[in-house]
N, C-alpha and C positions, 0 to 999 in steps of 0.2 A: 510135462512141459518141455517145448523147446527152446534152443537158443541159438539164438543170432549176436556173437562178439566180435565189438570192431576196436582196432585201435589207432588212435589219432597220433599221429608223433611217438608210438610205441608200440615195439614188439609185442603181443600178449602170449605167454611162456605159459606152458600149462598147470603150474602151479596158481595165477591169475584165473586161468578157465575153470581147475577146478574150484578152485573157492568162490568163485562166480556163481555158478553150477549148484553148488552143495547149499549155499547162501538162498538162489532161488528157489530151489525145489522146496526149501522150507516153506515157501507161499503155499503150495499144495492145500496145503491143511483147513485152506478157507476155501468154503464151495466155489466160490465169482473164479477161481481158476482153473480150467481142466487139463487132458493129456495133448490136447490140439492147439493150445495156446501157446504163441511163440513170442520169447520177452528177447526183445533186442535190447544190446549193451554196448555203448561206447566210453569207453574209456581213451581221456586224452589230456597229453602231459604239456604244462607247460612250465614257463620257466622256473617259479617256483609254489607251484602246485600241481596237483593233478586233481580231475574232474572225473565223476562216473556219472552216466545218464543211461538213466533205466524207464523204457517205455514196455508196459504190456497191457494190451489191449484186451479188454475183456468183454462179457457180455453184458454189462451193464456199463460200461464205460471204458475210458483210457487211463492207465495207472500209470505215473510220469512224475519218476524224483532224476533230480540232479544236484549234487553235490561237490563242492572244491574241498581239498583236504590238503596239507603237504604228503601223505600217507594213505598209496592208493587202496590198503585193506581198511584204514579207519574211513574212509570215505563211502566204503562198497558197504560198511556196517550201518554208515548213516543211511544211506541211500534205502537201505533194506527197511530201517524203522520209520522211515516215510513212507515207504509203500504199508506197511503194517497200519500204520496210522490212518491212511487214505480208505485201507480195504476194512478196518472198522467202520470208518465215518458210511462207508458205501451201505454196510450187511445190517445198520440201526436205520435208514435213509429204507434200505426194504421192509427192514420188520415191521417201521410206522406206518409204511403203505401199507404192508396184508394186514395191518392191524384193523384195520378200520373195516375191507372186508371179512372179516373172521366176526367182529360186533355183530354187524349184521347177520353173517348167518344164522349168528347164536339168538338174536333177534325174531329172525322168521322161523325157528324152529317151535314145535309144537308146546313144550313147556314153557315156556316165554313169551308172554305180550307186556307191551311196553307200557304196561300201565305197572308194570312189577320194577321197573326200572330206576334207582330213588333219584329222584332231581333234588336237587339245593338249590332253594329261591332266595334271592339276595335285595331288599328294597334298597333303594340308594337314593338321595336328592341332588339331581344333577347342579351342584352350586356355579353360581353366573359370575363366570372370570374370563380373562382374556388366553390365546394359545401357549403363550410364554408361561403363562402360572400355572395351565396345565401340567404342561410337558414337567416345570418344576415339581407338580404334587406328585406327579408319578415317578419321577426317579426321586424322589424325598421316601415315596412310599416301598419303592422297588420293582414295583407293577410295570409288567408289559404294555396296558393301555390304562388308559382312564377316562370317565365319562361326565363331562361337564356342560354348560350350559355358555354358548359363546358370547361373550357381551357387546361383540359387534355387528353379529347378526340375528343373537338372541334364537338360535336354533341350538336343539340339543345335536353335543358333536363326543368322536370318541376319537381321541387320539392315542395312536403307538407306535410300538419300537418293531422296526422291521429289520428280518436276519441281517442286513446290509449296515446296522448301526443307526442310519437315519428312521426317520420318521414321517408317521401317513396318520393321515385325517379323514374321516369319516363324517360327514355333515347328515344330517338327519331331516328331510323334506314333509312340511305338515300337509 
């Protein structure tokens, strides 16, 4: 990995570069980082704190913590367990994508047809309430979504919880 160190309103002394340096190359260890990736670092003091801001660009995205600390080495430490944190969330975000291709190959391969496959069938009676009572039975019950019968339109609907906290509806057309 290389590196690009700037400093805002402070000298950076090479005990600063190396612990920088030594701090980053620890990233190494996760594949999303190679030998040609260059993590720029600014570090800048103010009056009473100091900031590190660590950008390194990757091939599957941009890794980007910034941190204020009074203590520019406890800051370059948090700094560093955000990026940790970020290149986890990134290398599960891939698995779950080739996960789904890897099913399938495992699928079209010659000892496997999908009739070997066990499904769980679930009957359910979509009971006739309004969205409000929905959305209640489902965090009552804990569930992502739930499938009820709308009593204003009297179509079956499914509502849920999307990554963003709120909530989407699904209406169901006879």
């Amino acid at each position: 990995m290389k590196f690009t160190i700037y400093g805002d309103n402070v000298v950076i002394t090479e005990g600063m570069r190396q612990k920088i340096e030594t701090k980053l190359s620890f990233l190494k260890k996760y594949l999303l980082i190679d030998d040609d990736t260059t993590a720029r670092v600014v570090a800048k003091v103010y009056p009473n704190t100091q900031k590190v801001e660590i950008t390194i660009p990757t091939k599957v995205g941009i890794l980007r913590a910034e941190v204020s600390h009074p203590d520019f080495y406890a800051a370059m430490d948090l700094a560093i367990d955000k990026l940790e944190d970020q290149i986890r969330r990134q290398k599960t975000r891939l698995s779950r994508r080739h996960k789904d291709s890897l099913a399938e190959s495992f699928i079209e391969d010659d000892e496997f047809s999908k009739d070997d496959i066990p499904v769980r069938t679930k009957n359910i009676f979509a009971e006739e309430m309004s969205l409000d009572d929905a959305i209640m039975q489902m965090e009552m019950l804990g569930h992502s979504f739930f499938i009820y019968t709308d009593s204003d339109s009297e179509k079956i609907a499914v509502v849920y919880k999307r990554n963003d906290g709120a909530y989407g509806l699904i209406e169901v057309d006879n």
